[in-house]
Steps between C-alpha positions, in 0.01 A plus 500: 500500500715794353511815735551791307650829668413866378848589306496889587616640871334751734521853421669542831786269427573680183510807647775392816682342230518791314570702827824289545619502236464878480669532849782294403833566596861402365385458102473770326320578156253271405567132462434492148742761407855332468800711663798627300813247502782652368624246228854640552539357851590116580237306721767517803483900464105521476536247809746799661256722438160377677414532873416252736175654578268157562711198585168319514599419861126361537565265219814356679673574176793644704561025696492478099756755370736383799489157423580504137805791577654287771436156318807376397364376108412844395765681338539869461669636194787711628324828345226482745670383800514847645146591411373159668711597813342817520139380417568236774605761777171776439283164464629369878492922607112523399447084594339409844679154570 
């Protein structure tokens, strides 16, 4: 026997979706809407430029980002050694370990 499910959702969901994602905070514009990169600048310098705002801390993205910098088999070019180092010391400033 198939069971078939209705393939709309409640009014009400729709409208606390839309409420959140309204009352978000952190992204600005729309998501649709791609932000300006400045072709002139390298990736390391767009890097530079971007603030740690969510480090996804929830996500234990921050166990991950530690163990591939301190793993011995990863390799950073020389160019970004500096930004990794700095990266590495707001991650473990913001982190909760």
């Amino acid at each position: 026997m198939l069971c078939t499910f209705p393939r709309c959702y409640p009014e009400g969901f729709a409208q606390r979706l839309l409420e959140c994602f309204e009352g978000r905070r952190g992204l600005q514009g729309h998501l649709r809407h791609k932000q300006f990169v400045d072709p002139k600048l390298t990736d390391r310098q767009l890097f530079d430029k971007m603030d740690l705002s969510d480090p996804w801390i929830d996500a234990s993205m921050c166990e991950v980002w530690k163990y591939l910098y301190n793993n011995h088999h990863v390799k950073i070019p020389d160019s970004w050694v500096t930004t990794m180092a700095e990266f590495d010391k707001q991650l473990t400033a913001i982190a909760i370990w």
